[in-house]
C-alpha positions in Angstrom: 75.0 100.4 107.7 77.8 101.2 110.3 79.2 104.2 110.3 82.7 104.9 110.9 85.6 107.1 112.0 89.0 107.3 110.3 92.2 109.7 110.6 93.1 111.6 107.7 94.7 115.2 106.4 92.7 117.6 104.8 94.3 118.5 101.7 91.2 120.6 99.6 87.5 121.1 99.2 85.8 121.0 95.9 82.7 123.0 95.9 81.1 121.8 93.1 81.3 119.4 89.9 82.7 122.5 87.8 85.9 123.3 90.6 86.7 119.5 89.8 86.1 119.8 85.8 88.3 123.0 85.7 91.2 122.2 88.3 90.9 118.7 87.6 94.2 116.2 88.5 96.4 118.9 88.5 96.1 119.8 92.0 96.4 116.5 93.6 99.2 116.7 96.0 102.8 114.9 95.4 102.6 111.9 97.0 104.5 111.4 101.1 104.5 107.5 101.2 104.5 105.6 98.5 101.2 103.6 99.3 99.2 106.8 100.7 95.4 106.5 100.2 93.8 109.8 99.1 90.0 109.8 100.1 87.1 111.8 98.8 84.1 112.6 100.5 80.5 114.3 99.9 79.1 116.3 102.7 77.0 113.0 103.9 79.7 110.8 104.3 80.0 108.9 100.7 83.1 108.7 99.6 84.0 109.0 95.2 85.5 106.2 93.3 84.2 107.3 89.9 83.7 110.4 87.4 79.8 108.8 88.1 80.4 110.1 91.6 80.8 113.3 90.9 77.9 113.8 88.5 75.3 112.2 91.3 76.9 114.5 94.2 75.8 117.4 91.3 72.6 115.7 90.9 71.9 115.0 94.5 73.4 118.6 95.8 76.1 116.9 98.1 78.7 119.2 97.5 81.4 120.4 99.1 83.9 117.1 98.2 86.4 117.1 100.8 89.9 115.4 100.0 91.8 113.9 103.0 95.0 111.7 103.1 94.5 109.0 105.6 97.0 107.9 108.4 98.1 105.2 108.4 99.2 102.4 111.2 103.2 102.0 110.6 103.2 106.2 110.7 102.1 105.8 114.6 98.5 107.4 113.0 100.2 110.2 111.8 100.9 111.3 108.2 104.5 110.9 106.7 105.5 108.4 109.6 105.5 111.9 112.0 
């Protein structure tokens, strides 16, 4: 597996399955660009895609989930074309 390095904001941490259960959607942020890519990883790396995610990162203990928007190329690799 190759590992890799990407830009990205943090926006929050998620300390466990129950933070995400109790604050749930509500505290995504508005979006800055209409195709921004939100991206949520465990403290190994893995990135969510599913409710099964978060369950397995409870199961496995690979809490905190970090949130990041990701830069992208157009915005010179900086958020909200900065």
């Amino acid at each position: 597996m190759e590992k890799i390095e990407v830009n990205g904001e943090f926006i929050f941490e998620l300390a466990n399955q129950q933070e995400w259960l109790n604050r749930g959607p509500k505290i995504l942020p508005q979006k800055t660009r209409r195709s921004e890519t939100l991206i949520w990883v465990d403290k190994n790396g893995n990135v969510f895609e599913s409710g099964e995610d978060f369950f397995a990162a409870a199961e496995n203990d690979t809490y905190p989930c970090k949130v990041y928007r990701l830069c992208n190329v157009a915005g010179g690799g900086q958020l909200n074309g900065a």
